[in-house]
N, C-alpha and C positions, 0 to 999 in steps of 0.2 A: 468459584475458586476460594480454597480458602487460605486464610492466614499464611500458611504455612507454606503455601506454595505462588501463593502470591510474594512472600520472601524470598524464595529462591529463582520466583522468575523477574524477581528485580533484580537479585547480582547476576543472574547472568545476563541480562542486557546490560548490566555494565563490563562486562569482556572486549576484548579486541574482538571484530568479525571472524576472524580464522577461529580463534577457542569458541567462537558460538556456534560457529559450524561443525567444528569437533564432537561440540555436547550434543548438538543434532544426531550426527551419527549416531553415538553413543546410547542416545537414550531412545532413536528409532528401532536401536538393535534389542536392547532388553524388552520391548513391549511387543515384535513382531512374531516371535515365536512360530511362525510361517517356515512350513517344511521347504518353500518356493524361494531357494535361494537367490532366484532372477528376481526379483520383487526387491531385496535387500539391497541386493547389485544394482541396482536403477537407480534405487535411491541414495544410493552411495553418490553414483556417476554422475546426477543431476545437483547432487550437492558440490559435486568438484567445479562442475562448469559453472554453478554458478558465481561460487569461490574465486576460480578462476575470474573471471568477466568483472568481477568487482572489483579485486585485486589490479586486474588491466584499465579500469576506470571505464569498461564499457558500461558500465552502467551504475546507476548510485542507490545506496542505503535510502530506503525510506525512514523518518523517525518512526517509532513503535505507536505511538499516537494515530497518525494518517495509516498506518499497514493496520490497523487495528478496526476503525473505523470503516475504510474499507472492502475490510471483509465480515463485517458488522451488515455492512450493507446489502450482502452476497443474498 
Protein backbone atom coordinates (compact mmCIF):
# COMPACT_ATOMS: atom_id res chain seq x y z
CA UNK A 1 0.00 0.00 0.00
CA UNK A 2 1.18 3.18 -0.52
CA UNK A 3 1.41 6.44 1.03
CA UNK A 4 -1.19 7.66 -0.44
CA UNK A 5 -3.62 5.38 0.21
CA UNK A 6 -2.57 4.48 3.27
CA UNK A 7 -3.81 8.21 3.90
CA UNK A 8 -6.96 7.85 2.92
CA UNK A 9 -7.65 4.61 4.38
CA UNK A 10 -6.76 6.21 7.58
CA UNK A 11 -9.54 9.02 7.39
CA UNK A 12 -11.85 6.82 6.52
CA UNK A 13 -11.59 4.68 9.49
CA UNK A 14 -12.06 7.46 11.13
CA UNK A 15 -15.85 7.93 9.88
CA UNK A 16 -19.00 6.94 11.71
CA UNK A 17 -19.79 3.12 10.62
CA UNK A 18 -22.79 4.20 8.38
CA UNK A 19 -20.36 6.79 6.01
CA UNK A 20 -17.84 3.67 6.05
CA UNK A 21 -20.42 1.65 4.82
CA UNK A 22 -21.54 4.34 2.32
CA UNK A 23 -17.79 4.61 0.86
CA UNK A 24 -17.96 0.69 0.54
CA UNK A 25 -20.71 0.95 -1.73
CA UNK A 26 -19.40 3.63 -3.44
CA UNK A 27 -16.15 2.48 -4.22
CA UNK A 28 -17.36 -1.40 -4.76
CA UNK A 29 -19.43 0.22 -7.61
CA UNK A 30 -16.52 2.26 -9.48
CA UNK A 31 -14.22 -0.94 -9.66
CA UNK A 32 -16.97 -3.66 -10.46
CA UNK A 33 -17.64 -2.60 -13.93
CA UNK A 34 -19.54 -6.17 -14.00
CA UNK A 35 -22.27 -6.35 -16.73
CA UNK A 36 -23.99 -8.75 -13.65
CA UNK A 37 -25.98 -6.28 -11.90
CA UNK A 38 -26.99 -9.29 -9.31
CA UNK A 39 -23.30 -9.31 -8.12
CA UNK A 40 -23.77 -5.44 -7.26
CA UNK A 41 -27.27 -6.02 -5.71
CA UNK A 42 -25.68 -8.57 -3.20
CA UNK A 43 -23.32 -6.64 -2.24
CA UNK A 44 -25.30 -3.71 -1.71
CA UNK A 45 -27.82 -6.16 0.38
CA UNK A 46 -25.22 -7.67 2.51
CA UNK A 47 -23.88 -4.35 3.24
CA UNK A 48 -27.39 -3.20 4.47
CA UNK A 49 -27.66 -6.20 6.79
CA UNK A 50 -24.93 -5.90 8.07
CA UNK A 51 -25.36 -2.12 8.66
CA UNK A 52 -28.37 -2.89 9.94
CA UNK A 53 -27.20 -5.76 12.77
CA UNK A 54 -24.57 -3.29 13.84
CA UNK A 55 -26.62 -0.45 14.18
CA UNK A 56 -29.40 -3.06 16.23
CA UNK A 57 -26.15 -4.05 18.46
CA UNK A 58 -26.50 -7.57 17.22
CA UNK A 59 -23.30 -7.72 16.69
CA UNK A 60 -20.06 -5.39 17.44
CA UNK A 61 -17.25 -3.52 15.44
CA UNK A 62 -14.04 -5.19 15.47
CA UNK A 63 -10.99 -2.70 15.84
CA UNK A 64 -9.09 -2.49 12.38
CA UNK A 65 -6.14 -3.91 14.26
CA UNK A 66 -7.84 -7.59 15.17
CA UNK A 67 -10.05 -7.47 11.57
CA UNK A 68 -6.74 -6.85 10.11
CA UNK A 69 -4.62 -9.55 11.61
CA UNK A 70 -7.27 -11.93 11.21
CA UNK A 71 -7.57 -12.06 7.82
CA UNK A 72 -3.62 -11.75 7.77
CA UNK A 73 -4.15 -15.06 8.98
CA UNK A 74 -6.69 -16.41 6.23
Amino acid sequence: MNARVGQLLAEALGLPADERSALVVALLDSIEGSADASVSEAWRAQIRQRRQALAAGAVKAAPWLEAKARLEAL
